[in-house]
PDB file of the backbone (N, CA, C, O) and the ligand in Angstrom, with CONECT records:
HET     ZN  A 101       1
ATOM      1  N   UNK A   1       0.841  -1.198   0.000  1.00  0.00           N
ATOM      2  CA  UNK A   1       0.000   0.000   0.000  1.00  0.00           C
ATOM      3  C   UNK A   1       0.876   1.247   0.000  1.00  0.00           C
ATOM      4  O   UNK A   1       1.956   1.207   0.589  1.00  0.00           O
ATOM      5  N   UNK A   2       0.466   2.373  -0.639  1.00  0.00           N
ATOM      6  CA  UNK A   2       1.287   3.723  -0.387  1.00  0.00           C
ATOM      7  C   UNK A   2       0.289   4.656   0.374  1.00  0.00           C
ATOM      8  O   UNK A   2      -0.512   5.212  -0.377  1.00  0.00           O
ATOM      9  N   UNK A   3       0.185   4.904   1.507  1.00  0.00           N
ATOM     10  CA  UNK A   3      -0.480   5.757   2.440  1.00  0.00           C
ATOM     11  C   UNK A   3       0.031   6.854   2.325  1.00  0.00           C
ATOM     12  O   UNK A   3      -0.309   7.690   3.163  1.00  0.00           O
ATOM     13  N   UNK A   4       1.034   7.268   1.254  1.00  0.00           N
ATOM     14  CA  UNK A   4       1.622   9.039   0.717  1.00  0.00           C
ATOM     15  C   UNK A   4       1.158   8.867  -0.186  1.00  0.00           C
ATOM     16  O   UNK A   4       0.764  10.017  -0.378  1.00  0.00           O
ATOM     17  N   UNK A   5       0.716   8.157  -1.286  1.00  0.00           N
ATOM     18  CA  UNK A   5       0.305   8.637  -2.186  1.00  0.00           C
ATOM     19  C   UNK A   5      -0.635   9.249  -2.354  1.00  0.00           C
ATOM     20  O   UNK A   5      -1.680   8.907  -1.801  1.00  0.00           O
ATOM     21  N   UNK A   6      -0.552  10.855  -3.541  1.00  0.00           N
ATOM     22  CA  UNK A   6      -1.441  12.105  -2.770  1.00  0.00           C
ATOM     23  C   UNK A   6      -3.024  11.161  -3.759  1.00  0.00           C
ATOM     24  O   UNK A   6      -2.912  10.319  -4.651  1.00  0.00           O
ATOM     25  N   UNK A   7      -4.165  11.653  -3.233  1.00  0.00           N
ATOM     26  CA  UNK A   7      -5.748  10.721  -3.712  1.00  0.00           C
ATOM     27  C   UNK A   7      -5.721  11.634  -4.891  1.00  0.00           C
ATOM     28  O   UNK A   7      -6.240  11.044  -5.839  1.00  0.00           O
ATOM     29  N   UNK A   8      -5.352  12.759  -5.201  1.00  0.00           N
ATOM     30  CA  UNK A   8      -5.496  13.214  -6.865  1.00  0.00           C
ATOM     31  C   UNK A   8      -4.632  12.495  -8.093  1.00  0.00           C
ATOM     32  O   UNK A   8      -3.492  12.069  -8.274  1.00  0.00           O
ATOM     33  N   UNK A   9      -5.603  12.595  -8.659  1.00  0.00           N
ATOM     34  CA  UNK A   9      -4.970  11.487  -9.819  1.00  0.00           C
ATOM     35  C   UNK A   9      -5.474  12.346 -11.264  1.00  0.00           C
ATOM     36  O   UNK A   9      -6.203  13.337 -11.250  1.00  0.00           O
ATOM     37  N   UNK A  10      -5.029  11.852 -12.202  1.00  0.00           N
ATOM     38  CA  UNK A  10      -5.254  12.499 -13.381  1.00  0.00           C
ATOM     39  C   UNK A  10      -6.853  11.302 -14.032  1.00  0.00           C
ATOM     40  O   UNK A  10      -7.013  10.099 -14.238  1.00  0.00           O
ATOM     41  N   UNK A  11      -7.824  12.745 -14.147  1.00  0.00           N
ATOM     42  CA  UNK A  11      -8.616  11.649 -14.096  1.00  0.00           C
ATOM     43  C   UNK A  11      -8.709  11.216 -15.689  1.00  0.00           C
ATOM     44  O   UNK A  11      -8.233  11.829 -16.644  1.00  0.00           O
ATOM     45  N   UNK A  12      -9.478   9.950 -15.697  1.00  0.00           N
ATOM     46  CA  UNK A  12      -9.769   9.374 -17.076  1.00  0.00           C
ATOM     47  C   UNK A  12     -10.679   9.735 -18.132  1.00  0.00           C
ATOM     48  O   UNK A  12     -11.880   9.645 -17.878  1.00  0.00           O
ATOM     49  N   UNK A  13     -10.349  10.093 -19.172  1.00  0.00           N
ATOM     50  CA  UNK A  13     -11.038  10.710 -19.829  1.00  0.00           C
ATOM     51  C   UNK A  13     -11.311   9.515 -21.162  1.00  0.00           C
ATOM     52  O   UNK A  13     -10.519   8.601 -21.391  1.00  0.00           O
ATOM     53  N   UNK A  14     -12.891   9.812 -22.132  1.00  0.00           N
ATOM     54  CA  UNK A  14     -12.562   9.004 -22.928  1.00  0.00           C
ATOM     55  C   UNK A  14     -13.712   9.308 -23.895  1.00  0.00           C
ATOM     56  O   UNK A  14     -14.532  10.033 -23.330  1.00  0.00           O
ATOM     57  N   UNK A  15     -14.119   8.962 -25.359  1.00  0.00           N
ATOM     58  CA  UNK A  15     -14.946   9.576 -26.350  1.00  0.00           C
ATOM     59  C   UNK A  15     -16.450   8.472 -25.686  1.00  0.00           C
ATOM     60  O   UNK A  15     -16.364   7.562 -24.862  1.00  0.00           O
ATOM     61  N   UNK A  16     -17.671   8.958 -26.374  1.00  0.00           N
ATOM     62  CA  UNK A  16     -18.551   7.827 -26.528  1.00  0.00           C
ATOM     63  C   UNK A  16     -19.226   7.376 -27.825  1.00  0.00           C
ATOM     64  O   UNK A  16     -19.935   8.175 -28.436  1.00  0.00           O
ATOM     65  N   UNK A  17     -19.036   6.137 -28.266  1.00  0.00           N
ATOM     66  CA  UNK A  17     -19.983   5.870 -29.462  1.00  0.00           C
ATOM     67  C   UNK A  17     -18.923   6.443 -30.509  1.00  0.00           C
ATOM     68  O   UNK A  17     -17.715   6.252 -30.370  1.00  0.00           O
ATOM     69  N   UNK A  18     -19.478   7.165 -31.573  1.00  0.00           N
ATOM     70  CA  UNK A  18     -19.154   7.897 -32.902  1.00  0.00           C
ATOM     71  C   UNK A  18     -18.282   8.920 -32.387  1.00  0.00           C
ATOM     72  O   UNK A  18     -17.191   9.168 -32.900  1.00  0.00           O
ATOM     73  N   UNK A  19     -18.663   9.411 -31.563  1.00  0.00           N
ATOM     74  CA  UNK A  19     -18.331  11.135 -31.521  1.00  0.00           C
ATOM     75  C   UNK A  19     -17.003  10.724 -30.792  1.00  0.00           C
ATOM     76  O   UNK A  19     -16.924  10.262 -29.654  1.00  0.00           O
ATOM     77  N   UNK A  20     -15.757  11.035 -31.847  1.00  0.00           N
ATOM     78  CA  UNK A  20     -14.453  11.314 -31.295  1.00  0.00           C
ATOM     79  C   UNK A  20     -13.654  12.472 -30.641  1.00  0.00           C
ATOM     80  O   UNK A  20     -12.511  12.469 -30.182  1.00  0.00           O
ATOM     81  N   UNK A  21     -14.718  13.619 -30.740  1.00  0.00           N
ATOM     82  CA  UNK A  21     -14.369  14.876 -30.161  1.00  0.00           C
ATOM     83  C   UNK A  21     -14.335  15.644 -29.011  1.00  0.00           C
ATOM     84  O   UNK A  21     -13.586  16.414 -28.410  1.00  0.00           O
ATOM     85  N   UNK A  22     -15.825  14.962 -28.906  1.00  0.00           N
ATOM     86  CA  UNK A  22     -16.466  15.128 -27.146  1.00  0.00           C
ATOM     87  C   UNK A  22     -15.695  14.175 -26.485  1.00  0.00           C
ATOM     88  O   UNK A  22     -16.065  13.001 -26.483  1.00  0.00           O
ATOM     89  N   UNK A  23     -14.263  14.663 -25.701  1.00  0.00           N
ATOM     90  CA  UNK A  23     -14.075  14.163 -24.259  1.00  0.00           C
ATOM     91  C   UNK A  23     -14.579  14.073 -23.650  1.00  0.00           C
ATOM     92  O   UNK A  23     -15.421  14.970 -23.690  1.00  0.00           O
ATOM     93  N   UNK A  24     -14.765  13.212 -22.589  1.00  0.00           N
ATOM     94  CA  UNK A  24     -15.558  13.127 -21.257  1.00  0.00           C
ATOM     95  C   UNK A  24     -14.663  12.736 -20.216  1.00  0.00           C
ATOM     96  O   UNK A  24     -13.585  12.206 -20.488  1.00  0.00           O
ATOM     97  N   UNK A  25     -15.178  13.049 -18.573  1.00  0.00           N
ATOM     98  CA  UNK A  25     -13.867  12.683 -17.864  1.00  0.00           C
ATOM     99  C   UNK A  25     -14.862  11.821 -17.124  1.00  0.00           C
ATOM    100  O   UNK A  25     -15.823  12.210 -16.460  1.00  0.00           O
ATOM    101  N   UNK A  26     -14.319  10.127 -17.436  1.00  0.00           N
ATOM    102  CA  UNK A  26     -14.765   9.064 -16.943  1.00  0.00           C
ATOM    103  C   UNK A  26     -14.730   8.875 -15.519  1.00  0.00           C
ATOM    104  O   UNK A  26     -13.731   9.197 -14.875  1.00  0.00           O
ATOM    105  N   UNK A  27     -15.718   8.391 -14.997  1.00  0.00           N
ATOM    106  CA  UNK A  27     -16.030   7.990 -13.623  1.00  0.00           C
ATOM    107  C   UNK A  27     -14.689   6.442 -13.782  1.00  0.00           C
ATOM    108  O   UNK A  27     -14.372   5.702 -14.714  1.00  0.00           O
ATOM    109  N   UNK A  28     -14.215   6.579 -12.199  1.00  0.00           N
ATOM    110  CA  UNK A  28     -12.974   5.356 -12.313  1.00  0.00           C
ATOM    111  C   UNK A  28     -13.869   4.300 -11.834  1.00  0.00           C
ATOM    112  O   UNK A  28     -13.962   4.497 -10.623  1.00  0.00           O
ATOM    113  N   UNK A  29     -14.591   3.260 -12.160  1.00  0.00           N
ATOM    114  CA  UNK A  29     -15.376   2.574 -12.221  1.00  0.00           C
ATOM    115  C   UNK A  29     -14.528   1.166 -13.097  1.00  0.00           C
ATOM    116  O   UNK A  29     -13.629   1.361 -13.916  1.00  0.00           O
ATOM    117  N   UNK A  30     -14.928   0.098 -12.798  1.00  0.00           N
ATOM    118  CA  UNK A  30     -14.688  -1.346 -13.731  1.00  0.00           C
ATOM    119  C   UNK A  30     -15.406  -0.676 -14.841  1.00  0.00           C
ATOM    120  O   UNK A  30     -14.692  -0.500 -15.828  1.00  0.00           O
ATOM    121  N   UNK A  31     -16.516  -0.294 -14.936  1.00  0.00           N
ATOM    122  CA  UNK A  31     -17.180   0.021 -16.270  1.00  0.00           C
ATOM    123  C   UNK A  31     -17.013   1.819 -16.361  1.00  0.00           C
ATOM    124  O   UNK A  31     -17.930   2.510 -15.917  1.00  0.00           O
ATOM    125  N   UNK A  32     -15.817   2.445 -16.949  1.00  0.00           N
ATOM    126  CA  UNK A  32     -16.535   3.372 -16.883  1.00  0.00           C
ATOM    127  C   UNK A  32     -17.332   4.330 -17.580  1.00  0.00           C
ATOM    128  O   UNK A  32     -17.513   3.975 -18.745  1.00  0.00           O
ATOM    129  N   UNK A  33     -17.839   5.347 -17.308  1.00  0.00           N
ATOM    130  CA  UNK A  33     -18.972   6.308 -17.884  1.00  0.00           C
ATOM    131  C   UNK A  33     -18.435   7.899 -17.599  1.00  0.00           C
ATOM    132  O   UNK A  33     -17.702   8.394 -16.744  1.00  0.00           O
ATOM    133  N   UNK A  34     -19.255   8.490 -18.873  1.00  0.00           N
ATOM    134  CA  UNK A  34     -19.359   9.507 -18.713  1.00  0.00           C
ATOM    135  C   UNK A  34     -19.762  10.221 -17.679  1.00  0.00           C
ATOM    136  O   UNK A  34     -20.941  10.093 -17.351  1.00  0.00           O
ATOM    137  N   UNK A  35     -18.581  11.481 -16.631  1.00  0.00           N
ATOM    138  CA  UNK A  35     -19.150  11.942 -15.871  1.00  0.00           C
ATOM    139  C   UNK A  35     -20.773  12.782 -15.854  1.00  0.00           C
ATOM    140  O   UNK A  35     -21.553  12.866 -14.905  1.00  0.00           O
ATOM    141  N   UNK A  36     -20.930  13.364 -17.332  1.00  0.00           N
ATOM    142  CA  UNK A  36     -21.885  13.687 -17.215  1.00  0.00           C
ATOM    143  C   UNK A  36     -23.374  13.397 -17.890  1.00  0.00           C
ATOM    144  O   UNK A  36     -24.264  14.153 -18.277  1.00  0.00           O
ATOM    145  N   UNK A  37     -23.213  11.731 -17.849  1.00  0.00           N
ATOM    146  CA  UNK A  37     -23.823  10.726 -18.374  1.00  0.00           C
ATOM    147  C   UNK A  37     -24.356  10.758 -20.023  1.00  0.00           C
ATOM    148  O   UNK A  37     -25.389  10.338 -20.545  1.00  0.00           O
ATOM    149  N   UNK A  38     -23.153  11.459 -20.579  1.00  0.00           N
ATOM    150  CA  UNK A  38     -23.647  11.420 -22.018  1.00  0.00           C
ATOM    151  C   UNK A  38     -23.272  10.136 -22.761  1.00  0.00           C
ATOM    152  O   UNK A  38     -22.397   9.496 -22.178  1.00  0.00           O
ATOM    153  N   UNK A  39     -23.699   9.623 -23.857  1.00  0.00           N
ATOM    154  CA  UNK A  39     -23.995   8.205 -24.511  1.00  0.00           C
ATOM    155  C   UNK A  39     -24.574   7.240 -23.866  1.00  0.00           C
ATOM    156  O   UNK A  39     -23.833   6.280 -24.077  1.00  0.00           O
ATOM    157  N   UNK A  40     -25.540   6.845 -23.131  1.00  0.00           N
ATOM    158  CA  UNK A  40     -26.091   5.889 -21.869  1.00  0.00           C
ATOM    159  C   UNK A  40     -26.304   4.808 -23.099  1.00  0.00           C
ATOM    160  O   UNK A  40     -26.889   5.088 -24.145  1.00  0.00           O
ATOM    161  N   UNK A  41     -25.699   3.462 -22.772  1.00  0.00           N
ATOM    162  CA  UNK A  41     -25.516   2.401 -23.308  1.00  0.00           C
ATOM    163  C   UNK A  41     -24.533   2.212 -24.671  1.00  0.00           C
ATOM    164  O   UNK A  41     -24.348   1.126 -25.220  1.00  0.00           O
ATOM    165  N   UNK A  42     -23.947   3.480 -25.096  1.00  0.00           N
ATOM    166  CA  UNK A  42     -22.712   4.142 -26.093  1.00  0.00           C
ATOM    167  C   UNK A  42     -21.371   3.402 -25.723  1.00  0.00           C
ATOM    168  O   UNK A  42     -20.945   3.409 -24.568  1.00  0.00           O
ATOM    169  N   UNK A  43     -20.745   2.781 -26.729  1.00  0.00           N
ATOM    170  CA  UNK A  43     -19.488   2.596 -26.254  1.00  0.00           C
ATOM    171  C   UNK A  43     -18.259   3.069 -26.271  1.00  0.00           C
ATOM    172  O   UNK A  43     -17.812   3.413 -27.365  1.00  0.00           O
ATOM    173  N   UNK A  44     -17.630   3.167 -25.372  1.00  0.00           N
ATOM    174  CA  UNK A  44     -17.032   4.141 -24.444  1.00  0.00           C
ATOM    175  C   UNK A  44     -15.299   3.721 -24.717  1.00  0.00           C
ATOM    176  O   UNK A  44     -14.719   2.768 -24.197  1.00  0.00           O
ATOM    177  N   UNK A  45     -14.740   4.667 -25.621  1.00  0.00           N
ATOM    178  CA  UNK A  45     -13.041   4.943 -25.924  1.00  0.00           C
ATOM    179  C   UNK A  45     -12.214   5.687 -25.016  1.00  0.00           C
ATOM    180  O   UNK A  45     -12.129   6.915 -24.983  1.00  0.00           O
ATOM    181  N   UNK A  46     -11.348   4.512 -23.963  1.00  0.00           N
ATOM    182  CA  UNK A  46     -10.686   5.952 -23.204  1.00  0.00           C
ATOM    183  C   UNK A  46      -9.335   6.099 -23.887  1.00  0.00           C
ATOM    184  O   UNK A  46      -8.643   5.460 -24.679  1.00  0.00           O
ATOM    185  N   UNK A  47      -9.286   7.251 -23.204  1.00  0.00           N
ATOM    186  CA  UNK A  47      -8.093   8.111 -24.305  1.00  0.00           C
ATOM    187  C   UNK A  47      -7.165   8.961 -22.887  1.00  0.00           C
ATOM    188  O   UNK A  47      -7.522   9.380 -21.786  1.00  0.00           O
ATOM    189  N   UNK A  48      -5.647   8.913 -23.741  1.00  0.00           N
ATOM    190  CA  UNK A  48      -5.201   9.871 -22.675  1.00  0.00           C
ATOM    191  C   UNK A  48      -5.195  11.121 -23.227  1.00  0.00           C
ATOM    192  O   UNK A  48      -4.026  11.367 -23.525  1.00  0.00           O
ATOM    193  N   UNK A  49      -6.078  12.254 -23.583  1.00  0.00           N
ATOM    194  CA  UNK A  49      -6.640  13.132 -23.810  1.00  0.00           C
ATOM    195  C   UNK A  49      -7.166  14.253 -22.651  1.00  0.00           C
ATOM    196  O   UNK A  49      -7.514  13.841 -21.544  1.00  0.00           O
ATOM    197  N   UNK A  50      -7.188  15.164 -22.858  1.00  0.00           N
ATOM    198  CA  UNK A  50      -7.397  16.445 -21.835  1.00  0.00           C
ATOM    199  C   UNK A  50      -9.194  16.633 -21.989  1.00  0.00           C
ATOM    200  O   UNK A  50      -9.830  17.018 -22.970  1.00  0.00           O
ATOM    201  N   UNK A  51      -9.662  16.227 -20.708  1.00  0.00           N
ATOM    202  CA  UNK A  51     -11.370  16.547 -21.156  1.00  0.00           C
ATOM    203  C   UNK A  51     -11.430  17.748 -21.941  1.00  0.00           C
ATOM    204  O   UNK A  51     -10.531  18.583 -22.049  1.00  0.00           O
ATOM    205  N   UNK A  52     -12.449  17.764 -22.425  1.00  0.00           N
ATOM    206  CA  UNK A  52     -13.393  18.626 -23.186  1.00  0.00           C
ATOM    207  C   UNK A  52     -14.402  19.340 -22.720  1.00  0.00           C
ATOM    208  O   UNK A  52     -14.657  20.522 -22.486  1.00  0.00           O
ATOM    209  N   UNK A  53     -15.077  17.959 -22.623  1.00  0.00           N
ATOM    210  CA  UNK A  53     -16.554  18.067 -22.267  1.00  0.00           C
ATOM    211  C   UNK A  53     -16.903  19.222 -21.364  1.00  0.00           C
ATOM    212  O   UNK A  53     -16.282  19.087 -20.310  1.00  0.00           O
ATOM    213  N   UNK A  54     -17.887  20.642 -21.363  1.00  0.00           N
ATOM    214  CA  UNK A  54     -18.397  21.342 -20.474  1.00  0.00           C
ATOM    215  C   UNK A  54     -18.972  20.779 -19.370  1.00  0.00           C
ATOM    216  O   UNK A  54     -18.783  21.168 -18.218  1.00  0.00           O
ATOM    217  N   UNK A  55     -19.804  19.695 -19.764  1.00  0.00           N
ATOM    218  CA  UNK A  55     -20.688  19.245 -18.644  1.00  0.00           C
ATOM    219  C   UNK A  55     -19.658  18.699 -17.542  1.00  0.00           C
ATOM    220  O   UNK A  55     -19.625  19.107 -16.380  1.00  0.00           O
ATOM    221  N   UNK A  56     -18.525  17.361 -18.281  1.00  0.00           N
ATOM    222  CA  UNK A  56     -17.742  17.074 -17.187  1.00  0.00           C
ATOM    223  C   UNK A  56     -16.562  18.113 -16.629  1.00  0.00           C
ATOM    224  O   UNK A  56     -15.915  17.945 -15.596  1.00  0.00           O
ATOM    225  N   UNK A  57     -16.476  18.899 -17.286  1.00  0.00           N
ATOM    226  CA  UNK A  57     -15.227  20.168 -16.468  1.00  0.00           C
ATOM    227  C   UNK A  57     -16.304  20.690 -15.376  1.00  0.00           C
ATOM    228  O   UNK A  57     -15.691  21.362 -14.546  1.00  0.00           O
ATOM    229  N   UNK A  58     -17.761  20.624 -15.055  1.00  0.00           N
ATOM    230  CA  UNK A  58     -18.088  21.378 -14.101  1.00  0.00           C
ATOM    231  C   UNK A  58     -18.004  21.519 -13.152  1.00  0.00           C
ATOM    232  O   UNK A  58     -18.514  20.516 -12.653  1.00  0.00           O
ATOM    233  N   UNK A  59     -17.542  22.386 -12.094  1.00  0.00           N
ATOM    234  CA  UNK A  59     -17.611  22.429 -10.758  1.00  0.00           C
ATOM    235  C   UNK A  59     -18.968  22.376  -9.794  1.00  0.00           C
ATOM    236  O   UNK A  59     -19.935  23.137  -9.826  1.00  0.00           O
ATOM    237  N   UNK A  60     -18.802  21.590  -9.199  1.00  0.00           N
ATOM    238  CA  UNK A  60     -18.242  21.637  -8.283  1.00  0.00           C
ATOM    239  C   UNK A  60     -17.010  20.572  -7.692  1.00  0.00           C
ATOM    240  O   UNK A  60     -16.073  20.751  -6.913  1.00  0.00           O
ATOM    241  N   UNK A  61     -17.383  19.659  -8.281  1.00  0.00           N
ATOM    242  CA  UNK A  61     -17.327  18.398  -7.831  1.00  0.00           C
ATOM    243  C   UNK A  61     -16.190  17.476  -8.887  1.00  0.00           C
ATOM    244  O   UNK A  61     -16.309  16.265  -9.072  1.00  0.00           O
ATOM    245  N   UNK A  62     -15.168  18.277  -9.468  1.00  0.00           N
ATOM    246  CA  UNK A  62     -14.970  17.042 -10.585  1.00  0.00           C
ATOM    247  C   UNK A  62     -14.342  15.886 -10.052  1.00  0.00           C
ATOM    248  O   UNK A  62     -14.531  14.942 -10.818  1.00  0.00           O
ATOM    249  N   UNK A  63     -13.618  15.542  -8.975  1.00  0.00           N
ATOM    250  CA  UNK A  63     -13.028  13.889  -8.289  1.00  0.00           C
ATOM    251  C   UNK A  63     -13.653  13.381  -7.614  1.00  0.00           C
ATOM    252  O   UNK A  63     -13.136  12.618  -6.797  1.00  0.00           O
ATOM    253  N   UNK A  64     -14.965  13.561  -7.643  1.00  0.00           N
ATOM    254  CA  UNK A  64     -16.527  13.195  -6.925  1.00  0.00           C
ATOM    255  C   UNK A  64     -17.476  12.827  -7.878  1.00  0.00           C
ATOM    256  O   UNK A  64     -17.703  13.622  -8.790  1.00  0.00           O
ATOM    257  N   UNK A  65     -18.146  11.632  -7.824  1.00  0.00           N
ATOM    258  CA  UNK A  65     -19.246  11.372  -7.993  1.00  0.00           C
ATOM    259  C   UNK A  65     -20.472  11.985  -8.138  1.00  0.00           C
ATOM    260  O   UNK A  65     -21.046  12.150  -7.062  1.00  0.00           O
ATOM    261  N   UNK A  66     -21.211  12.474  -9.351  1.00  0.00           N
ATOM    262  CA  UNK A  66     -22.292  13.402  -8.815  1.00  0.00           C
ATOM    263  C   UNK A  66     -23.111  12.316  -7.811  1.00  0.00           C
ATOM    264  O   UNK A  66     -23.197  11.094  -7.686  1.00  0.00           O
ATOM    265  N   UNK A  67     -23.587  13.379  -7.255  1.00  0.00           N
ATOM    266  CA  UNK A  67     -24.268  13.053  -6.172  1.00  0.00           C
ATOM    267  C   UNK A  67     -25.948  12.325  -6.994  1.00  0.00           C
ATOM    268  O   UNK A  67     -26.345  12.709  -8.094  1.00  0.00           O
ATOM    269  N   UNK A  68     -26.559  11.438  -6.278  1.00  0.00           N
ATOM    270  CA  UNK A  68     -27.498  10.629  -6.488  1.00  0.00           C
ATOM    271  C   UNK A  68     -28.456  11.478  -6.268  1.00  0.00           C
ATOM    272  O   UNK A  68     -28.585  12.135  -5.235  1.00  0.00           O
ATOM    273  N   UNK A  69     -29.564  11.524  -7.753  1.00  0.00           N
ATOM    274  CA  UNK A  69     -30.746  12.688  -7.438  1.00  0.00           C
ATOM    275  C   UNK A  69     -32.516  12.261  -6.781  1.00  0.00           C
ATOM    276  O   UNK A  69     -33.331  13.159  -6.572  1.00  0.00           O
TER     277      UNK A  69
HETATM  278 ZN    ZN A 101     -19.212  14.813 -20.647  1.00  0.00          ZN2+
END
């Protein structure tokens, strides 16, 4: 285990479906998804790429989970 290692990490970003343009910054999940649930059932290219996406750059919260509505 590394108990220094700092919990920020570079998060994962990745396209969905067709659209190679729209970054998204993936939830770190076994499966993951768009933080801001765009393509729902789309399959999902991660990339080491700099998000894009508006929805997932939003603050408040980006190394958090949105919260359950
Ligand atoms: Zn997004």
């Amino acid at each position: 285990m590394h108990p220094h290692l700092a919990p920020e990490t570079t998060p994962r970003a990745g396209t969905v479906g067709e659209d190679d343009t729209s970054v998204h910054e993936l939830t770190d999940t076994e499966t993951p998804r768009p933080r801001c649930g765009a393509g729902d059932g789309e399959r999902i290219t991660e990339w080491l790429r700099a998000v894009n996406c508006p929805d997932c750059l939003t603050p408040p919260s980006p190394f958090r989970p949105s919260p359950p509505n």
